[in-house]
C-alpha positions in Angstrom: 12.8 -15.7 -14.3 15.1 -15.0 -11.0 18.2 -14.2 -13.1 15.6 -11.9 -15.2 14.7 -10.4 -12.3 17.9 -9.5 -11.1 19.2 -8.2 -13.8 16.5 -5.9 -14.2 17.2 -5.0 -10.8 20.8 -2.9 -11.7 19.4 -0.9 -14.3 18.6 2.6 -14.0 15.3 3.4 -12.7 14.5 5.7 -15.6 15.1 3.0 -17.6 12.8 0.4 -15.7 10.0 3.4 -15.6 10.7 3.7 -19.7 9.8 -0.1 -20.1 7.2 -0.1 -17.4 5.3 3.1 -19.1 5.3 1.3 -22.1 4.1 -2.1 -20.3 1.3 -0.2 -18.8 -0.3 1.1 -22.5 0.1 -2.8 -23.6 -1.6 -4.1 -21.2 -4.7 -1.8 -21.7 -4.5 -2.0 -25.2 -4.8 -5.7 -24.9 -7.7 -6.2 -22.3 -11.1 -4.9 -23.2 -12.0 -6.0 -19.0 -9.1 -4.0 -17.7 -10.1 -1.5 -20.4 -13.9 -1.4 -19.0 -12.9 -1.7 -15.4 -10.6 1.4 -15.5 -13.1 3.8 -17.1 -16.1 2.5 -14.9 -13.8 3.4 -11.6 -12.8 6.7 -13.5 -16.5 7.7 -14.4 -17.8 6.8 -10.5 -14.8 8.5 -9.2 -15.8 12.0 -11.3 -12.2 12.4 -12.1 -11.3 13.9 -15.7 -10.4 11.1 -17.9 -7.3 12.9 -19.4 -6.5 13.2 -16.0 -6.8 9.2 -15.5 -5.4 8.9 -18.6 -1.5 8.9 -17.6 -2.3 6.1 -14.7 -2.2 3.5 -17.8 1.6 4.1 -18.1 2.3 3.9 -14.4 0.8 1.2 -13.4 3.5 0.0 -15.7 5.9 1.4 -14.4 4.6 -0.1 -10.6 5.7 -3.5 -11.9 8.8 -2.3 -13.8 10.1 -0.7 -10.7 9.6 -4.0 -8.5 13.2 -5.4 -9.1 14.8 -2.3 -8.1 13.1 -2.4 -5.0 12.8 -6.2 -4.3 16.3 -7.1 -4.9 18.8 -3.8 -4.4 21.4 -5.0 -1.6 20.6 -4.3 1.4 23.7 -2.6 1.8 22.4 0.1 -0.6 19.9 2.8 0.7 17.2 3.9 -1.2 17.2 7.3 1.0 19.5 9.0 -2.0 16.0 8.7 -4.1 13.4 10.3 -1.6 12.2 13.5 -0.2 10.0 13.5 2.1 6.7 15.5 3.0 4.8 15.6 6.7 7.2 14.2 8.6 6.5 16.0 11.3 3.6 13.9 11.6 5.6 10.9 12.3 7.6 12.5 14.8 5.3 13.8 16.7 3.0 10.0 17.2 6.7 8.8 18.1 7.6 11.7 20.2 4.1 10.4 22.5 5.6 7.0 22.3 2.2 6.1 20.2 2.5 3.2 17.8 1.2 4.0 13.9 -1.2 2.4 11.5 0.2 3.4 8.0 -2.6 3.9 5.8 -2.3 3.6 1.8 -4.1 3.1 -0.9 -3.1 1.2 -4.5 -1.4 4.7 -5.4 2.1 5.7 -6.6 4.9 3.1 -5.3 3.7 1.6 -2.2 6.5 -0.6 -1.6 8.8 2.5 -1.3 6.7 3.7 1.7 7.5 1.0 3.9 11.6 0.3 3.0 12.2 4.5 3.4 10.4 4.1 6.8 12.7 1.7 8.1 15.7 2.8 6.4 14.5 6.5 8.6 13.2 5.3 12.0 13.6 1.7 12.1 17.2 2.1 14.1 15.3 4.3 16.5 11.5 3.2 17.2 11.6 -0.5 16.1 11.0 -2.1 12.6 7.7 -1.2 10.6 5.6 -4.8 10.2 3.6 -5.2 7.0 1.3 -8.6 6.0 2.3 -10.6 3.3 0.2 -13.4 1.6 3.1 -16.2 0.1 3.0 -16.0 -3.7 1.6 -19.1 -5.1 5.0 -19.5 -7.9 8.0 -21.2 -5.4 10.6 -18.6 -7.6 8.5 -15.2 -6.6 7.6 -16.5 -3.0 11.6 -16.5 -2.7 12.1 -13.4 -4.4 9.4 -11.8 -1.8 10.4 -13.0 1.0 13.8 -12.3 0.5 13.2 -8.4 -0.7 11.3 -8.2 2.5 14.1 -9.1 4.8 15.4 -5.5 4.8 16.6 -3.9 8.1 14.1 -2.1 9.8 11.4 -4.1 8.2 9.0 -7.4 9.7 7.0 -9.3 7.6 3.8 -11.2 9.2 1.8 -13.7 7.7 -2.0 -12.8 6.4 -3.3 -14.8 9.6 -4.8 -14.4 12.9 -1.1 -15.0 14.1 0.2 -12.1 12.0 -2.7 -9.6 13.4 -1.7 -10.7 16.9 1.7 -9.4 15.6 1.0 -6.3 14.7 -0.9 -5.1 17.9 2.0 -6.5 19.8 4.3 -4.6 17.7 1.9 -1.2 18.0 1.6 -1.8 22.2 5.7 -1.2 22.0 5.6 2.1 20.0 6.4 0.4 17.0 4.4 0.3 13.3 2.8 -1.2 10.4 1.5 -0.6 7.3 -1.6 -1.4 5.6 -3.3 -0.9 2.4 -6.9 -0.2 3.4 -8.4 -0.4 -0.1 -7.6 -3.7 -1.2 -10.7 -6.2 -0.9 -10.1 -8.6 2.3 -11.9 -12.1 2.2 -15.7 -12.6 3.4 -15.9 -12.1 7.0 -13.3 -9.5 7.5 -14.5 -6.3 6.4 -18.0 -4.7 5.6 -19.8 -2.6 3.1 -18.7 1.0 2.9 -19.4 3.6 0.3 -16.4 4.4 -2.3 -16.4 7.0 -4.5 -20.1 6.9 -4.2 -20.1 3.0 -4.8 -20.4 0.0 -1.8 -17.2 -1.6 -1.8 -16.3 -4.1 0.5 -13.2 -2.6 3.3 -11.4 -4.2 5.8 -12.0 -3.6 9.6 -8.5 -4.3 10.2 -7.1 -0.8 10.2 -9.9 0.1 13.0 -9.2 -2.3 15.0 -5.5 -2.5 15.4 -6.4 1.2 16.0 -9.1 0.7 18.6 -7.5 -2.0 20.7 -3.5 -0.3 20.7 -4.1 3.5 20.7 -2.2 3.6 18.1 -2.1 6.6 15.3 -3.2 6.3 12.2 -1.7 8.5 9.3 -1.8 8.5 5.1 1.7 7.5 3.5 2.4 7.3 -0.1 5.1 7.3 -2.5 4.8 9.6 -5.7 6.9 8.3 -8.3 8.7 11.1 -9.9 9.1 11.6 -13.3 12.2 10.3 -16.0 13.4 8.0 -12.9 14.1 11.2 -10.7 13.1 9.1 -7.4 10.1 9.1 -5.2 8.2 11.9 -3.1 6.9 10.0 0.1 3.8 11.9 1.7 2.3 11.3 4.9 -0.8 13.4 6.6 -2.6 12.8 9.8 -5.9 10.7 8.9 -8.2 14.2 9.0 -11.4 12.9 10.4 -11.6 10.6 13.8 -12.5 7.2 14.1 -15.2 6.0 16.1 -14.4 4.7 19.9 -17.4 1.7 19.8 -16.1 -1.1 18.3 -19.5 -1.8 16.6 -19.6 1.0 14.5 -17.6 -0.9 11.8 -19.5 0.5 8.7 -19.2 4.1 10.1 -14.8 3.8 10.9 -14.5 1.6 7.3 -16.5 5.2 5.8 -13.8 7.2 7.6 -11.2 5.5 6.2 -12.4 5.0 2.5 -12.6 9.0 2.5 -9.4 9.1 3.8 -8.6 7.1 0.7 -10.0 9.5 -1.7 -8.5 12.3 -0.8 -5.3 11.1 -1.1 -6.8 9.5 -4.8 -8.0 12.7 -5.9 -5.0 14.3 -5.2 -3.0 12.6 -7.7 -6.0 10.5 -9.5 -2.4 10.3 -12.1 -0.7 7.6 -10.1 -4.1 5.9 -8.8 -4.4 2.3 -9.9 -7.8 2.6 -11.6 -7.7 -0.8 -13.1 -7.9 -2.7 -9.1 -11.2 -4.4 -9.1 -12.0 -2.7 -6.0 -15.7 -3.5 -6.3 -15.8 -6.9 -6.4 -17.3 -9.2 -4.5 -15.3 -11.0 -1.5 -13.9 -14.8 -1.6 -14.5 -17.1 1.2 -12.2 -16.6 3.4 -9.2 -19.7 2.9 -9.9 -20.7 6.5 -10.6 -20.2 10.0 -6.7 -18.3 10.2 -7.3 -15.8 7.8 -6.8 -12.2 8.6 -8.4 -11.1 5.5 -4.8 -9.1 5.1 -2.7 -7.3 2.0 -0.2 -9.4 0.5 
């Protein structure tokens, strides 16, 4: 599967986002659940279903493009295939010498948001630190971990250590991402309304924001059309979070609005068919963060 992998990974990316579009219709055509869950989310979202309608292909072409990403030599940017959008945002939490909480939902490709930040300021203001959760299969825990040691960019493990990480990483000016809609384990988040529906959110976002100052803005990466590249997109958060520390249910609202917006603005790329209603595991033990992979 490696040597699959990496072959896959020296094609062109029109090509990958060819085989990935037609992954994508496959895969709904073959699950009546994924079918269901992706028009339930549409319908409580209130967004168009033709407009949905072109997420089946790129959530295709989300996996398709995973070699390219994962296992490109380091040596070769992946600048050459971005623009970039709000950057003054950026530069202007750095220019306060304020740490940053990327923020972004299952959306576009979200594991170009975090190599273009460090290929652009990890030189200058430190490496951007994401969470990871191992992958279960030995081949693609190698394959992850090994796409992940990029310059610019720290990995930290879905624990209590890794959160401790991160706000050490925010108190020197540095950053890390997040993806705020994906469902943490029981314990870690609470009950917020999304889309009009309670879904369970992670308070990790808030509090790496309440205890480190840091700034939190929306990032993510629009994947451009017949392998063109990737528009990455970043905004200020738009609403404030709450100071008290208690008002979990009222910063995890903030934050799943935030989320919509940035849905609703290209409801296209969304990944409809997350189950991002369901209920949360028990948390694996003691040490869990309750993290992304």
């Amino acid at each position: 599967m490696t040597s699959l992998l990496r072959w896959l990974s020296r094609r062109p990316l029109w090509l990958l986002h060819a085989l990935g579009g037609w992954l994508g219709r496959l895969s709904h055509a073959l699950s009546p659940s994924y079918r269901k869950r992706f028009a339930d989310h549409v319908r409580h979202a209130g967004v168009p279903v033709a407009l949905a309608r072109p997420a089946i292909a790129e959530a295709g072409k989300m996996v398709a493009e995973l070699p390219y990403l994962w296992l490109r030599p380091v040596d070769v940017p992946i600048g050459p295939s971005l623009r970039w959008e709000g950057l003054q945002a950026i530069e202007s939490a750095h220019a306060r010498g304020r740490g940053i909480v990327y923020l972004t939902p299952h959306m576009g490709c979200f594991e170009v948001t975090a190599q273009a930040l460090a290929e652009r300021f990890g030189a200058a203001h430190g490496p951007i630190t994401v969470l990871y959760r191992p992958a279960r299969q030995a081949w693609l825990r190698e394959v992850m971990e090994g796409a992940r040691a990029r310059p610019g960019l720290a990995t930290a493990p879905a624990t209590l250590a890794g959160v401790r990480q991160m706000i050490r990483a925010l108190r020197r000016g540095e950053s890390v991402g997040l993806l705020p809609d994906q469902v943490p384990p029981e314990g870690m988040g609470v009950w917020a309304p999304f889309f009009g529906k309670p879904a369970y959110t992670m308070t990790l976002a808030v509090r790496l924001v309440q205890q480190t100052g840091a700034v939190p803005l929306l990032i993510w990466g629009e994947r451009l059309a017949h392998g063109a590249g990737y528009v990455v997109r970043v905004e200020p958060l738009g609403e404030s979070l709450p100071d008290d520390a208690a008002a979990q249910e009222a910063a995890a609202a903030v934050i799943n609005r935030a989320m919509e917006r940035l849905i609703l603005q290209c409801p296209q790329q969304y990944l409809w068919g997350y189950n991002r209603y369901k209920a949360p595991r028990a948390a694996a033990s003691a040490d869990s963060a309750g993290a992304p992979a």
